[in-house]
TORKOL-4160 file (C-alpha; in steps of 0.2 Angstrom, whole numbers, padded with zeros to 4 digits, m for minus):
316
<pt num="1" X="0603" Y="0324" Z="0563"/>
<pt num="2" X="0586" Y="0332" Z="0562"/>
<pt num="3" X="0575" Y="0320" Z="0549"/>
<pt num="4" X="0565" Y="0332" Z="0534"/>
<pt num="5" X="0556" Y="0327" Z="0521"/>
<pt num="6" X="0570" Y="0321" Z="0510"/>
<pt num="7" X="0571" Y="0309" Z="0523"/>
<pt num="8" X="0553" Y="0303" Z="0519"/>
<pt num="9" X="0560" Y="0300" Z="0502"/>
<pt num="10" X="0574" Y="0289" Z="0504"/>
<pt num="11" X="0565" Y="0281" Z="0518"/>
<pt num="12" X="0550" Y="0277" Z="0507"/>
<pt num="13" X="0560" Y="0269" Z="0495"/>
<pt num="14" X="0567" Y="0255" Z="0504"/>
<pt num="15" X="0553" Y="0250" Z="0508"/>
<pt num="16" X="0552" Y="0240" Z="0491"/>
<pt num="17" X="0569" Y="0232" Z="0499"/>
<pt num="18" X="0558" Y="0225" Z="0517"/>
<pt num="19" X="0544" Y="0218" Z="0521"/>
<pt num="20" X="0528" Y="0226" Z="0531"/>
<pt num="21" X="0533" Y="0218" Z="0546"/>
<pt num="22" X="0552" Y="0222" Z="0545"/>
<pt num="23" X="0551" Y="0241" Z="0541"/>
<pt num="24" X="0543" Y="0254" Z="0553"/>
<pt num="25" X="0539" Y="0270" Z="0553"/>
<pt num="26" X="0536" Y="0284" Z="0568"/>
<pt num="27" X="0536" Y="0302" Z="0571"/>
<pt num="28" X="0541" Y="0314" Z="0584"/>
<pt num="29" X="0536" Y="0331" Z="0586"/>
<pt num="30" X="0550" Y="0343" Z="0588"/>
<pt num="31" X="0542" Y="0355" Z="0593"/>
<pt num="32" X="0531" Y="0349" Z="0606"/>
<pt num="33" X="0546" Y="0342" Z="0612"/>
<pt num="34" X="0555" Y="0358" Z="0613"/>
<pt num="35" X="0541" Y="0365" Z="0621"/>
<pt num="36" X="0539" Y="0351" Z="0636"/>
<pt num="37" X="0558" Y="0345" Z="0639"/>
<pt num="38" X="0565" Y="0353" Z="0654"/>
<pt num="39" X="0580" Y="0360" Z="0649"/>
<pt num="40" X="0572" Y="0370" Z="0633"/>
<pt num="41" X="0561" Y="0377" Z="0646"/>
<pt num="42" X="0576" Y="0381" Z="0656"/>
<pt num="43" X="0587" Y="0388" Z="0641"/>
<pt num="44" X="0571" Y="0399" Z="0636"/>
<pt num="45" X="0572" Y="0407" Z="0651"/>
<pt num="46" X="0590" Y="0411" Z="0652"/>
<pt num="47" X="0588" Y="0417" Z="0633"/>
<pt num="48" X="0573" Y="0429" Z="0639"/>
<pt num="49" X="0586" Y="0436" Z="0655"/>
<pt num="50" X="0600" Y="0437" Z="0641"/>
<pt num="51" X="0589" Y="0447" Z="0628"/>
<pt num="52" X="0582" Y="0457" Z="0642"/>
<pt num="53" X="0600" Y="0464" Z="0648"/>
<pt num="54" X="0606" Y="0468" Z="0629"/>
<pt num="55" X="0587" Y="0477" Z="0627"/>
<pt num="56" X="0590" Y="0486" Z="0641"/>
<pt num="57" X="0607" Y="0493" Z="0638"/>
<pt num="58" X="0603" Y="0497" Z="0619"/>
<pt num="59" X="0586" Y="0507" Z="0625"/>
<pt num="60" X="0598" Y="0515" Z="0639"/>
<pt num="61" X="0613" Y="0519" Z="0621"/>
<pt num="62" X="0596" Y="0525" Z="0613"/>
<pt num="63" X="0591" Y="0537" Z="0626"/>
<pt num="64" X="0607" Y="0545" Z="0626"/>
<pt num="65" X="0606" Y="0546" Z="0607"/>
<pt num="66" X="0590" Y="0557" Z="0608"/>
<pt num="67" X="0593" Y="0566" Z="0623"/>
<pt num="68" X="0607" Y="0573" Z="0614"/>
<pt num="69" X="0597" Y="0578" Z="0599"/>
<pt num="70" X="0582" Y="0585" Z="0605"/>
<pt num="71" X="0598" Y="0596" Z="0616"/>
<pt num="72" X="0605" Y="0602" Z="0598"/>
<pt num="73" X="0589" Y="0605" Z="0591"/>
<pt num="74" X="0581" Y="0615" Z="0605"/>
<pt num="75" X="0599" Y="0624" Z="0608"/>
<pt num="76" X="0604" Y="0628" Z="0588"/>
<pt num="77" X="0599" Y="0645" Z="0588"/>
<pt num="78" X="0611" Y="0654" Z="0602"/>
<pt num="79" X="0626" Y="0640" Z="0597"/>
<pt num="80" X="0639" Y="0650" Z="0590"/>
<pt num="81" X="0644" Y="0639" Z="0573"/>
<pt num="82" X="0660" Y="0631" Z="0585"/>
<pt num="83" X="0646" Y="0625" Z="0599"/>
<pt num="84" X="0634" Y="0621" Z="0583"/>
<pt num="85" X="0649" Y="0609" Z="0575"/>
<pt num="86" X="0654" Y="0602" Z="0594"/>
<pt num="87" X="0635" Y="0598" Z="0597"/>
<pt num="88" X="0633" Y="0589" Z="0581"/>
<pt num="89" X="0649" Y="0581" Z="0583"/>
<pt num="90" X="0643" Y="0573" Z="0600"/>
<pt num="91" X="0627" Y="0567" Z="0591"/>
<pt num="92" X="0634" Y="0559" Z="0578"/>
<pt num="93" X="0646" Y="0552" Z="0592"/>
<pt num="94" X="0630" Y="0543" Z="0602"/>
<pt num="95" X="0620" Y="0538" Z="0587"/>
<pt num="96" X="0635" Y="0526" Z="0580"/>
<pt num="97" X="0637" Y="0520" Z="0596"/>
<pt num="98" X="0619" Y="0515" Z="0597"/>
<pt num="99" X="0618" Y="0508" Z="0578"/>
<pt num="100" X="0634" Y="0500" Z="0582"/>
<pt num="101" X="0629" Y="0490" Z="0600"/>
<pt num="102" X="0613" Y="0485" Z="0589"/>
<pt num="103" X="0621" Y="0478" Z="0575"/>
<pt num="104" X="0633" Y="0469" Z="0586"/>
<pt num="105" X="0621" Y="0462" Z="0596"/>
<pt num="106" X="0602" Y="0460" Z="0585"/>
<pt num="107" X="0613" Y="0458" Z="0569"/>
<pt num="108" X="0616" Y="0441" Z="0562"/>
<pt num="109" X="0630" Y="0433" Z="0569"/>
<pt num="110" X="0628" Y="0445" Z="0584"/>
<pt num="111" X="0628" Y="0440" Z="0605"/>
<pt num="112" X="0609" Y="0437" Z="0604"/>
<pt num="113" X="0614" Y="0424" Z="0588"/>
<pt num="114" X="0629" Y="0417" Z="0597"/>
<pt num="115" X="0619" Y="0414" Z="0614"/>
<pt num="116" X="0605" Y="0406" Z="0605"/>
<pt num="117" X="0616" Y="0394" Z="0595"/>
<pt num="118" X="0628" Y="0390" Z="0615"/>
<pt num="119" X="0608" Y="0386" Z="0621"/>
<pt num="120" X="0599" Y="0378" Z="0609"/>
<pt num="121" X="0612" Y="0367" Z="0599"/>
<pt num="122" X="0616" Y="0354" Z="0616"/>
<pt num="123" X="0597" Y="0352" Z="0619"/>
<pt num="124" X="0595" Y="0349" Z="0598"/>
<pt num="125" X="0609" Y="0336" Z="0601"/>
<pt num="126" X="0600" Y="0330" Z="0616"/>
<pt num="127" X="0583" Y="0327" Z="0609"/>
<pt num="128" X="0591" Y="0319" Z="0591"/>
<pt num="129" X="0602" Y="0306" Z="0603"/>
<pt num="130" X="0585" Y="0302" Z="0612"/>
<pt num="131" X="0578" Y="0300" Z="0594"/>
<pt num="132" X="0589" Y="0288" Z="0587"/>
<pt num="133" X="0592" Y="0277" Z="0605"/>
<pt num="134" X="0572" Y="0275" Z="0603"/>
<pt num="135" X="0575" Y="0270" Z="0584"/>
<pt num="136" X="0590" Y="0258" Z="0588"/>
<pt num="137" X="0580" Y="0250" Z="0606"/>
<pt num="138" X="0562" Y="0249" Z="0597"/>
<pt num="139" X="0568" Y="0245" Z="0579"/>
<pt num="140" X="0561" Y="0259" Z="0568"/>
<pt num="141" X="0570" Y="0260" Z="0553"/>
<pt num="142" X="0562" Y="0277" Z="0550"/>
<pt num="143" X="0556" Y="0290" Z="0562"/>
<pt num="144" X="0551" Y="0308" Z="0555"/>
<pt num="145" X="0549" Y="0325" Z="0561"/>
<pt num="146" X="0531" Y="0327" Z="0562"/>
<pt num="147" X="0532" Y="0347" Z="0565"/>
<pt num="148" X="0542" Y="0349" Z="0549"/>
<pt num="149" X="0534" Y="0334" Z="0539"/>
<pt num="150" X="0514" Y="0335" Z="0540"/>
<pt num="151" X="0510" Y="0319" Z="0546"/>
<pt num="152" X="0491" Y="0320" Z="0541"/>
<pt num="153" X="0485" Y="0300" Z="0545"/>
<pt num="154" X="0496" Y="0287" Z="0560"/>
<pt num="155" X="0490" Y="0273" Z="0566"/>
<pt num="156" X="0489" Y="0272" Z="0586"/>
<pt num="157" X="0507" Y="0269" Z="0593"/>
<pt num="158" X="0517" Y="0278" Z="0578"/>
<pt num="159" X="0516" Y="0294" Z="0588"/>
<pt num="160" X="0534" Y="0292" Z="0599"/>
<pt num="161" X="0534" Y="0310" Z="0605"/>
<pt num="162" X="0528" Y="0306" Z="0622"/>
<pt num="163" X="0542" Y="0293" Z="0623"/>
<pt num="164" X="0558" Y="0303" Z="0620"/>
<pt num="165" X="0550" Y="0317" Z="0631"/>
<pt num="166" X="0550" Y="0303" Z="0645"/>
<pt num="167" X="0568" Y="0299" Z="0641"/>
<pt num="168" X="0572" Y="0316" Z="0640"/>
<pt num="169" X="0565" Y="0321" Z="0657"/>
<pt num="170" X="0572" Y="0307" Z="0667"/>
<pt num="171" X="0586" Y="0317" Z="0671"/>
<pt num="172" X="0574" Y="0330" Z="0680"/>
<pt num="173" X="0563" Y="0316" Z="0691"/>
<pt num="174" X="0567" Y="0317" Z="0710"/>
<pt num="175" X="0582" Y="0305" Z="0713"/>
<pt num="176" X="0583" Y="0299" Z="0730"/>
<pt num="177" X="0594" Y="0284" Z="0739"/>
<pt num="178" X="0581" Y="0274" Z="0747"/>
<pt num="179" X="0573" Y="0273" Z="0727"/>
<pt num="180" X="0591" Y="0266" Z="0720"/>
<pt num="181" X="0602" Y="0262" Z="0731"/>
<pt num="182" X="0616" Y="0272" Z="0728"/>
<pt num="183" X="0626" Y="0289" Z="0732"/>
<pt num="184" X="0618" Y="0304" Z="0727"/>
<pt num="185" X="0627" Y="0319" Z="0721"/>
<pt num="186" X="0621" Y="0338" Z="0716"/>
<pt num="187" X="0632" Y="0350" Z="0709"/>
<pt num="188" X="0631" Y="0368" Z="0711"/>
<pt num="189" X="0633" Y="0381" Z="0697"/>
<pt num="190" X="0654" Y="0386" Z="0696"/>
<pt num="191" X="0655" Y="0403" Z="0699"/>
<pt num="192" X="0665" Y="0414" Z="0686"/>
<pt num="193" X="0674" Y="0426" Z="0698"/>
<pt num="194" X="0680" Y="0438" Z="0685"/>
<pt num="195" X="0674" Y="0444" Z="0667"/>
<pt num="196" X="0687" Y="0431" Z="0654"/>
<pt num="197" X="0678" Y="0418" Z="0664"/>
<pt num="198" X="0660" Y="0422" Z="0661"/>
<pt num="199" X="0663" Y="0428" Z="0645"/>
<pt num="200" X="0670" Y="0409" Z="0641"/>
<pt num="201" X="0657" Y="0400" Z="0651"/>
<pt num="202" X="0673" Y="0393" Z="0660"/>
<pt num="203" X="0662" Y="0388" Z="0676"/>
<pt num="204" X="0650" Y="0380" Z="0666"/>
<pt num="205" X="0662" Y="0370" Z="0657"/>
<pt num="206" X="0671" Y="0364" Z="0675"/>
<pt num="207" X="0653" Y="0360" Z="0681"/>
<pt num="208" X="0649" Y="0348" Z="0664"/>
<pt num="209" X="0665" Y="0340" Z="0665"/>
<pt num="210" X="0663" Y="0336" Z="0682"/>
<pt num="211" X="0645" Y="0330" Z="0683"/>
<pt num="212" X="0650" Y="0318" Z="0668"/>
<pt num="213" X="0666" Y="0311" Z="0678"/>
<pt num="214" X="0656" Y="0309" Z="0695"/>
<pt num="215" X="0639" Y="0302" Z="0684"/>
<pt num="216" X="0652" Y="0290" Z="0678"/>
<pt num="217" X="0656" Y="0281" Z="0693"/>
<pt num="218" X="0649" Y="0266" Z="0699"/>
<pt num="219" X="0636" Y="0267" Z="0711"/>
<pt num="220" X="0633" Y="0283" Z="0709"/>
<pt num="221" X="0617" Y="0295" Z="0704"/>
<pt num="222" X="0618" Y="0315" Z="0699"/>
<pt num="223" X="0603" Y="0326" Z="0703"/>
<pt num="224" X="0601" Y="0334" Z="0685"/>
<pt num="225" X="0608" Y="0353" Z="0684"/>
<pt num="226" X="0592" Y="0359" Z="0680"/>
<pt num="227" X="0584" Y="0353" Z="0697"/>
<pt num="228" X="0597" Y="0358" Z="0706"/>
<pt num="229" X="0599" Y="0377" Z="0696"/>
<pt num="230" X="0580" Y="0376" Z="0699"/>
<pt num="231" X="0580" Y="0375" Z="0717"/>
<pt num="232" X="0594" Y="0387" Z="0719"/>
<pt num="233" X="0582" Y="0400" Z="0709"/>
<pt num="234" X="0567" Y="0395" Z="0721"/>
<pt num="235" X="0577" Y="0402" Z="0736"/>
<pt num="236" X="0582" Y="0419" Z="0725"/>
<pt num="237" X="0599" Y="0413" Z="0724"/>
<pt num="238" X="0610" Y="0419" Z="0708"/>
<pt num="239" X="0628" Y="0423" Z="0714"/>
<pt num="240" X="0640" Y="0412" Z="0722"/>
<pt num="241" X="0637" Y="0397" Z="0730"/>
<pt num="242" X="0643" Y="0393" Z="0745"/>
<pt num="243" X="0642" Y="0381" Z="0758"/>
<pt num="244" X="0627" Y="0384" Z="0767"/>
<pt num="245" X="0616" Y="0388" Z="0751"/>
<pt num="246" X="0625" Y="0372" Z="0743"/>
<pt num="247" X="0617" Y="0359" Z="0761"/>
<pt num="248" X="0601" Y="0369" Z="0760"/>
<pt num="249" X="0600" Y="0365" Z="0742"/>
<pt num="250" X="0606" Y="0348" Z="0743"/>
<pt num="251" X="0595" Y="0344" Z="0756"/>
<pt num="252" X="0580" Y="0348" Z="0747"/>
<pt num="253" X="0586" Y="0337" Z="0732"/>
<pt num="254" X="0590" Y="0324" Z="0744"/>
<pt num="255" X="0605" Y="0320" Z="0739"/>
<pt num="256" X="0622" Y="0312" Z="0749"/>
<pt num="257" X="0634" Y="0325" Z="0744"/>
<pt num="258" X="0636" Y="0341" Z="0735"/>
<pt num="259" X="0649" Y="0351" Z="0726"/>
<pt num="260" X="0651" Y="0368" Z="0723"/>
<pt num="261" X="0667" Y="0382" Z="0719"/>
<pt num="262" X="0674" Y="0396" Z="0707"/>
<pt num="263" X="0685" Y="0397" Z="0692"/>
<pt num="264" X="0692" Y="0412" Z="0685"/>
<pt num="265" X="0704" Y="0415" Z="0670"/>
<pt num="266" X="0719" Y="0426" Z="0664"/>
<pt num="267" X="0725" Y="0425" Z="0647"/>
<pt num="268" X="0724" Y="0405" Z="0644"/>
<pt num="269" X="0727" Y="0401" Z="0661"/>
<pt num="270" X="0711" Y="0393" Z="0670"/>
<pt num="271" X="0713" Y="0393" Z="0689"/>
<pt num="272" X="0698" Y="0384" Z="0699"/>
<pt num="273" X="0692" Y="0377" Z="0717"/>
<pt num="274" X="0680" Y="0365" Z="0720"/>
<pt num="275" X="0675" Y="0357" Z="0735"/>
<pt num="276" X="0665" Y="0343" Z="0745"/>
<pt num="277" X="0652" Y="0342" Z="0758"/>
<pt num="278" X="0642" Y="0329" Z="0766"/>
<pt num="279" X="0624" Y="0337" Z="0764"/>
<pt num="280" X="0616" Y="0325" Z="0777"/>
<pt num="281" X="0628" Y="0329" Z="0793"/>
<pt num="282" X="0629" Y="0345" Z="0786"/>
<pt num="283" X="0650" Y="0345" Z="0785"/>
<pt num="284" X="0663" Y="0351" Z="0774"/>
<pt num="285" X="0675" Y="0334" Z="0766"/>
<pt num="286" X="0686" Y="0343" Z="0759"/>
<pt num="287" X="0692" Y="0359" Z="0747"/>
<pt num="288" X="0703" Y="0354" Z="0731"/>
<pt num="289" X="0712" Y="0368" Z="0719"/>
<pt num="290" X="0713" Y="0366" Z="0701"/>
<pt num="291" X="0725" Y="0374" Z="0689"/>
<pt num="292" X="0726" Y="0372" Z="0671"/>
<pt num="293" X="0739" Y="0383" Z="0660"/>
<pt num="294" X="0730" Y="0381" Z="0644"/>
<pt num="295" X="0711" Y="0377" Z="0643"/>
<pt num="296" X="0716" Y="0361" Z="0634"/>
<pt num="297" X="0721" Y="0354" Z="0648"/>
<pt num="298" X="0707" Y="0360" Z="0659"/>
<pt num="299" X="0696" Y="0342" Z="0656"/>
<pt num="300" X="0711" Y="0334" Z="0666"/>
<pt num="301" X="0714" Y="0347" Z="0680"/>
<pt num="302" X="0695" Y="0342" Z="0682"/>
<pt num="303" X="0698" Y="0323" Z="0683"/>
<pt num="304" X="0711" Y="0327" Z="0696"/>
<pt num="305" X="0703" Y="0339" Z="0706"/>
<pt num="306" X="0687" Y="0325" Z="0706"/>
<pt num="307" X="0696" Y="0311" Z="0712"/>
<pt num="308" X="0704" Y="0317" Z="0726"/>
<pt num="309" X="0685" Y="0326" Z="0729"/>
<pt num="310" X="0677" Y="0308" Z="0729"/>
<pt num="311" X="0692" Y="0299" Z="0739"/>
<pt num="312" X="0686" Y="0310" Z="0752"/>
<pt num="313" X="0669" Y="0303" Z="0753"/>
<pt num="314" X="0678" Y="0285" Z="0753"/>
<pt num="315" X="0688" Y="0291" Z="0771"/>
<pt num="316" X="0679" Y="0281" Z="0784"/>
């Protein structure tokens, strides 16, 4: 969890309990963290494309709203009082649909707070597991938030931030074979082919269980999502994936093999494809369907679906 100044507190006063050379103290800064790792760059961006639709419609509700008005307004005086009350009627009708698509989105609790909170909280999570693996690998027994806690005097070497932002930003550094030795695999976005599925990030779910199942196997490095979703966005690329976009794509991240496909949803029922390709000869492995009646048992369609995906890599 993030450290604050009660932290500082309880901190300090072990330090009656230890020695100098047994207790040490570092800070990182969150925020210039948040501002230099990857994927907070990433997730601002998608946050800014997210606000920008929902600005867009509610201006487009708004225009409507006063378009309607200023028509009342000008036509009042040759409305008989039933086109009078009918007018009205229809501007009263566009201005609660305006106030209510704002308070549903801008409103607390709203889509812009619900997107925000999908975004931000894995990258929070992210950066505090960096935090306390430093803590546990360097033996800090204290490390503090220095954007929220003022640190006004450190000796050299107490600043960490630098060193989570390395670990952080492994995941984005260029991973190639000849460097490790090992198969390389980049996996496309999952395409929601209908609206339940986007609604409930369904293809990003399949795409995280899946890169975790693949990372997990011996011998085996993943092109982080980020570089791959940015590569994709370098060739204007924002729909489906297919497979001539997923070997161009792959190519360029050098990696081994790729992975790519769609999901869609009706009611509970999550159905899915994903399939296989061989980015350096350029050749389809194989195509794999997935069908889970419940999304609870979606994680294990997904293990399924993966291993007969990565036997087809082992086919000689």
């Amino acid at each position: 969890m993030r450290i604050f100044r009660l932290a500082i507190v309880v901190g300090l006063a072990a330090v009656g309990t230890l020695t100098a050379k047994e207790f040490r103290v570092g800070f990182v800064d969150y925020d210039q963290v948040i501002a230099k790792y990857e994927a907070a760059i990433e997730a601002k961006k998608e946050m800014d494309t997210v606000r920008t639709g929902f600005e867009a419609k509610a201006e487009s509700l708004k225009i409507d709203y006063e378009q309607a008005k200023d028509e009342y307004e000008s036509q009042q005086l040759t409305l008989s009082e039933e086109g009078k009350r009918a007018k009205n009627a229809e501007v009263d009708q566009r201005k609660r649909r305006y106030d209510s698509y704002v308070a549903e989105v801008y409103g607390t609790g709203g889509k812009i707070d619900q997107r925000y909170k999908e975004l931000i909280a894995p990258i929070v999570t992210k950066i505090d597991s960096a935090v306390a693996k430093l803590s546990a690998d360097e033996g800090f027994a204290l490390i503090l938030d220095a954007s929220r806690s003022g640190v006004v005097y450190a000796q050299s070497g107490l600043d960490l931030t630098e060193l989570v932002l390395e670990d952080l930003n492994r995941e984005f550094a260029p991973v190639g074979p000849a460097a490790t030795g090992k198969k390389v695999y980049a996996l496309m976005p999952v395409f929601n082919t209908n609206n339940l599925a986007q609604q409930d990030h369904v293809g990003a779910d399949i795409r995280e269980m899946a890169y975790k199942i693949i990372g997990d196997q011996p011998k085996v490095d993943m092109v982080a999502n980020g570089k791959v979703d940015q590569q994709l966005l370098s060739y204007g690329q924002t729909g489906e994936v297919k497979l001539d976009n997923a070997l161009t794509a792959g190519r360029a991240l050098d990696a081994d093999y790729v992975l790519f496909g769609n999901a869609s949803k009706q009611d509970r029922r999550i159905q899915f494809e994903l399939s296989i390709a061989d980015a350096r000869l350029g050749t389809l492995l194989k195509s794999e369907k997935g069908d889970a009646a419940r999304p609870e048992d979606l994680q294990g369609q997904v293990g399924t679906v993966i291993r007969v995906l990565l036997a087809a890599v082992e086919k000689p």
